[in-house]
C-alpha positions as CSV (number, residue, x, y, z in Angstrom):
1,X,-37.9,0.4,-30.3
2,X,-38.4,-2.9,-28.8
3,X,-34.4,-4.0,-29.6
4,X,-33.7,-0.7,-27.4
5,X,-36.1,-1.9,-24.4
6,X,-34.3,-5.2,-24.6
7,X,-31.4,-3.5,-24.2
8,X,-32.1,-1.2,-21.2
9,X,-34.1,-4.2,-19.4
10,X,-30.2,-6.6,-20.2
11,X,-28.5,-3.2,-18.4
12,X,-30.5,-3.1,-15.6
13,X,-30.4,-6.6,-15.2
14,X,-26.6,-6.3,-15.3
15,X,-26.5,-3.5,-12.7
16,X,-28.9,-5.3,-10.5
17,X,-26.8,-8.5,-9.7
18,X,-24.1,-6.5,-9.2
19,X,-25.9,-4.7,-5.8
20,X,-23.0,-4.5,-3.3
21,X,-23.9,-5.8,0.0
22,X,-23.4,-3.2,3.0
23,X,-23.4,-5.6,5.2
24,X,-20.9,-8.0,4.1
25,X,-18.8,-4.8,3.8
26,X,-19.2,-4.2,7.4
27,X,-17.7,-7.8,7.9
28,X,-14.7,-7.6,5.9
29,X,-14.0,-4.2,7.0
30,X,-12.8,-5.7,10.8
31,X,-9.3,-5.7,9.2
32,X,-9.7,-2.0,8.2
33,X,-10.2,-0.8,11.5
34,X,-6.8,-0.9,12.7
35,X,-5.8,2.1,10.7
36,X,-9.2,3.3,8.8
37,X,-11.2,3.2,11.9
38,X,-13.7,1.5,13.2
39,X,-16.5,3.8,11.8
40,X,-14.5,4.9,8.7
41,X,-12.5,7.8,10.6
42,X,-9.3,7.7,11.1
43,X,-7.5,8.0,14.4
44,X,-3.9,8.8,12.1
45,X,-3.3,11.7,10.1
46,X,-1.7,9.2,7.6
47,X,-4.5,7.2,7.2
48,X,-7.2,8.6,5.1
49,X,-10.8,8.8,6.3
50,X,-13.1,6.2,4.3
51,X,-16.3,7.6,5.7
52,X,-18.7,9.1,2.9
53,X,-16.2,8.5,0.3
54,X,-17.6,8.2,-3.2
55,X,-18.4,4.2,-3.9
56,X,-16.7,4.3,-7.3
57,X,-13.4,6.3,-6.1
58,X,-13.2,3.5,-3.3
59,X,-13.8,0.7,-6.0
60,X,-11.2,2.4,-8.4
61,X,-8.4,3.3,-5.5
62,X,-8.8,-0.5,-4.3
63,X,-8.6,-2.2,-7.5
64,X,-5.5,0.5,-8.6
65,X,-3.7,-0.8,-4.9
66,X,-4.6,-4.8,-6.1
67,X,-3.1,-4.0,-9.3
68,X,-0.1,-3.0,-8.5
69,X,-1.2,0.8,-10.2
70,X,-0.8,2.5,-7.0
71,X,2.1,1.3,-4.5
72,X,1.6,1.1,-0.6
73,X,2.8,-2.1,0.5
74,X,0.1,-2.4,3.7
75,X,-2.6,-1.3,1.1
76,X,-1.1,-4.0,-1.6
77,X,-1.9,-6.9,1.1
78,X,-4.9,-6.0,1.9
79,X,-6.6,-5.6,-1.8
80,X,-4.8,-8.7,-3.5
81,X,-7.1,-11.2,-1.6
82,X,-10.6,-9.3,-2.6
83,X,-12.4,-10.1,-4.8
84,X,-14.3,-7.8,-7.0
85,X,-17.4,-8.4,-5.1
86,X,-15.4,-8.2,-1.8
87,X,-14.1,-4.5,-3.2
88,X,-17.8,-3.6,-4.1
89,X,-19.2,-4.3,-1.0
90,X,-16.3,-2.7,0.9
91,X,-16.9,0.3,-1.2
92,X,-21.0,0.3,-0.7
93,X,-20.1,-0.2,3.6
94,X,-17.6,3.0,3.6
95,X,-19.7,5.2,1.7
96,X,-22.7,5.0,3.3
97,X,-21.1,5.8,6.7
98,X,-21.7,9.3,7.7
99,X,-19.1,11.7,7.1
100,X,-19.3,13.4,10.6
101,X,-19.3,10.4,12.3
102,X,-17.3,11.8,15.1
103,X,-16.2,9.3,17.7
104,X,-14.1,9.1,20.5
105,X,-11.2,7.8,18.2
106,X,-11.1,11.3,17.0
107,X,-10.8,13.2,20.3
């Protein structure tokens, strides 16, 4: 019992330094903007929406693009100077935006 206690308080440990930071998504999302939006929705139809996308689907499409897994070359050279914590926090920023964040870049 007390080797599984250890183990749960190591995990959430783990998890815990690993907390994305919103707000330094916010930052490094300014170069987003252009064709993501500046609140996550998109002003293209070729663009998706980020807005109230699920984190882990943003961390996995971002690390696919900086990969090489998934080919788009705009997307390509954007990811390839994040870091993982960059791509977290990215991720954390875009989905906690509202999904009906309508703005004027939609109308």
């Amino acid at each position: 019992m007390k080797m599984v206690s250890s183990i749960i308080l190591a995990s959430i440990i783990t998890i815990s330094s690993h907390a994305a930071d919103i707000e330094a998504g916010k930052a490094k999302s300014a170069v987003c903007t252009a064709c993501h939006g500046q609140n996550g929705i998109s002003r293209f139809p070729l663009y998706p929406n980020l807005a109230g996308q699920k984190e882990q689907y943003l961390i996995k499409q971002l690390k696919a693009f900086k990969a090489g897994l998934r080919r788009d070359a705009t997307m390509v050279a954007m990811s390839v100077p994040l870091s993982d914590e960059d791509i977290r926090n990215l991720a954390a920023f875009y989905a906690n935006l509202p999904i009906d964040n309508q703005t004027n870049e939609q109308k």
